[in-house]
C-alpha positions as CSV (number, residue, x, y, z in Angstrom):
1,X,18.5,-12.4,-43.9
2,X,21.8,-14.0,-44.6
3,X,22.4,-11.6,-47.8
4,X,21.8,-8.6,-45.8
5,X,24.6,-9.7,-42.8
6,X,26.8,-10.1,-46.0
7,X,26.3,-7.1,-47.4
8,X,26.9,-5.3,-44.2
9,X,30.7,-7.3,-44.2
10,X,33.7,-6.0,-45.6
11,X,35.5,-7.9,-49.0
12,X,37.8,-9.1,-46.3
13,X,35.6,-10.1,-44.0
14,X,33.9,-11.7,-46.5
15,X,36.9,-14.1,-47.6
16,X,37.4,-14.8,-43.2
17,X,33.5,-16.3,-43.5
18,X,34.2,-18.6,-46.3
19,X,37.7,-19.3,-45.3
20,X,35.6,-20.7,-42.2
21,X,32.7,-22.1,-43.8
22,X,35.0,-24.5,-45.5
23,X,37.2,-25.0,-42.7
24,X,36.8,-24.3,-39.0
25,X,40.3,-23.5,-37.3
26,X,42.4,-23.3,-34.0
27,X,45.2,-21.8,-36.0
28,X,43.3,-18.9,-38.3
29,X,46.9,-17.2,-38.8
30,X,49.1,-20.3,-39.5
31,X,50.6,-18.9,-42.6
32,X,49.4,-22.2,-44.7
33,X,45.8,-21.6,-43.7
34,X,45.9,-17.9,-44.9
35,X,47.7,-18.5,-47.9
36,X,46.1,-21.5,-48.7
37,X,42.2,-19.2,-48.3
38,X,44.3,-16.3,-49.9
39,X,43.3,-14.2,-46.7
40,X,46.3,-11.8,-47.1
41,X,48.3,-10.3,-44.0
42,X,48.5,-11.2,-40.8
43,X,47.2,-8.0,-39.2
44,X,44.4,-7.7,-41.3
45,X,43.0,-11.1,-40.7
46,X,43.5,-10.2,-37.0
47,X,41.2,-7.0,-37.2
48,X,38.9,-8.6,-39.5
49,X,38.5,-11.6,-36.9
50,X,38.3,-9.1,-34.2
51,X,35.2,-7.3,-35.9
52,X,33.3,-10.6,-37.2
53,X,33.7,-11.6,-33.4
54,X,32.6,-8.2,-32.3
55,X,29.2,-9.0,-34.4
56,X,29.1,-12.6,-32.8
57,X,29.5,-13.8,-36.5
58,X,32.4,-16.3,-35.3
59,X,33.7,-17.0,-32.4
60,X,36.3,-19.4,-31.2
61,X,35.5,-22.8,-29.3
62,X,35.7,-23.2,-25.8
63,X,40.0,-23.0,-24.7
64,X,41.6,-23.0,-27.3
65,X,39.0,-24.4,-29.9
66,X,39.0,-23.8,-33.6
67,X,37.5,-20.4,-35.4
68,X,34.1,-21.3,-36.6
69,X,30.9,-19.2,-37.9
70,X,28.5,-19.3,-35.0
71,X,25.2,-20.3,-36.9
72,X,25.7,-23.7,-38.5
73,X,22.9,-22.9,-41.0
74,X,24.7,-19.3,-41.9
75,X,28.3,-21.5,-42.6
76,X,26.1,-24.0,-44.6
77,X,25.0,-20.8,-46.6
78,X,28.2,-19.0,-47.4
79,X,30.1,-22.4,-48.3
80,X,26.7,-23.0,-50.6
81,X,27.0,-19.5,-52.0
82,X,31.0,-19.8,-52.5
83,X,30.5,-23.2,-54.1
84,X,28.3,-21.9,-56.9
85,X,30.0,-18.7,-57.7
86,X,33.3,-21.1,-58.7
């Protein structure tokens, strides 16, 4: 199930999921977060996180909470599946 929400993401989108898998964040456009998950511009990490919200893949804790993936067990995967593929 989880290789087939995947597949259905974008490369970039892809990149937002681990970026958050490793770390949940409040500040998902800080330039030291993106540079240090190598998540590229600033606009495109704003329509990617629009979209991955828009399939309640992430969402953002309650006021001004951090980013995080939605279903623990789907972050656990996609840090799991980054992990081995390094």
């Amino acid at each position: 199930m989880f290789e087939a929400i995947i597949q259905g993401c974008s490369p970039h989108q892809r990149l937002i999921l681990q970026a958050l898998a490793k770390e949940p964040t409040g500040k998902i456009l800080s330039s030291s977060y993106m540079q240090r998950h190598t998540l590229g511009s600033v606009g495109g990490v704003q329509y990617s996180v629009r979209q991955l919200s828009d399939m309640d893949l992430i969402e953002r804790g309650e006021g001004k909470g951090p980013w995080h993936i939605v279903d623990p067990v789907f972050a656990m995967w996609i840090k799991r599946q980054a992990e081995s593929r390094v």
